[in-house]
N, C-alpha and C positions, 0 to 999 in steps of 0.2 A: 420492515425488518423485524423478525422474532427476536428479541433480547430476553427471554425471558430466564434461561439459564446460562449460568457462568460461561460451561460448554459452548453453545451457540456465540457467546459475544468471542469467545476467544478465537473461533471460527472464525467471520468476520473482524475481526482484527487483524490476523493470518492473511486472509483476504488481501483486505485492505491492502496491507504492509507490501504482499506481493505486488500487487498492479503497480503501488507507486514505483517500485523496485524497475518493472517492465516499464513504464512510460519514461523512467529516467534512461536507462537503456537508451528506448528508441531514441527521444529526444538529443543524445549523444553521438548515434549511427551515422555516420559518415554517407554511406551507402541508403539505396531506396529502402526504408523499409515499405510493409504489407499496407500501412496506416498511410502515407505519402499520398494518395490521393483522394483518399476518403475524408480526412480529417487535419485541418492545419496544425502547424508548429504551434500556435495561439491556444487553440482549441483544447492541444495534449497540456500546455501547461496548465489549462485553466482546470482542466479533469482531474491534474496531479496537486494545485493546489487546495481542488475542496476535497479529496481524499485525505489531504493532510491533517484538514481541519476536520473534519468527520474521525478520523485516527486519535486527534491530540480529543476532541468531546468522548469520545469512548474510554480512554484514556484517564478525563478526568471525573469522569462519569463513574466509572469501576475502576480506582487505584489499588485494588488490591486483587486484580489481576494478576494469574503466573504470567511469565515471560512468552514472547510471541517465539512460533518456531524459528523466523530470520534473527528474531535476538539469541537464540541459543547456539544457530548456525557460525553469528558472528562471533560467539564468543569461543564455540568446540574448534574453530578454524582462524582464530585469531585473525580477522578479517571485517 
């Protein structure tokens, strides 16, 4: 992973922050998702937990980071 500008981490942060967004989704879906047979219930949690933890080391790595696009989303949309 390039880390070498603010730019690029904030990128991958963005990143990051989406997938996990997407793997809570599906892991929620009632219905088959696309993932259902490729990849277990187990599998998606374990992806969305070391995304977490890859998110919180970035995190604490550059705390002087702007805010990620989903944190600006949550806050223009009160959501």
């Amino acid at each position: 992973m390039d880390m070498s500008t603010e730019h690029k981490v904030l990128d991958l942060k963005n990143r990051i922050e989406a997938s996990i967004v997407i793997w809570k989704r599906k892991m929620n879906k009632d219905g088959k998702s696309s993932w259902s047979s490729a990849i277990s219930m187990e599998k998606r949690e374990v992806f969305e937990e070391r995304a977490e933890t890859i998110l919180l080391m970035i995190k604490q790595q550059f705390p002087g980071l702007p805010q990620s696009s989903l944190d600006i989303s949550k806050i223009q949309y009160n959501k």
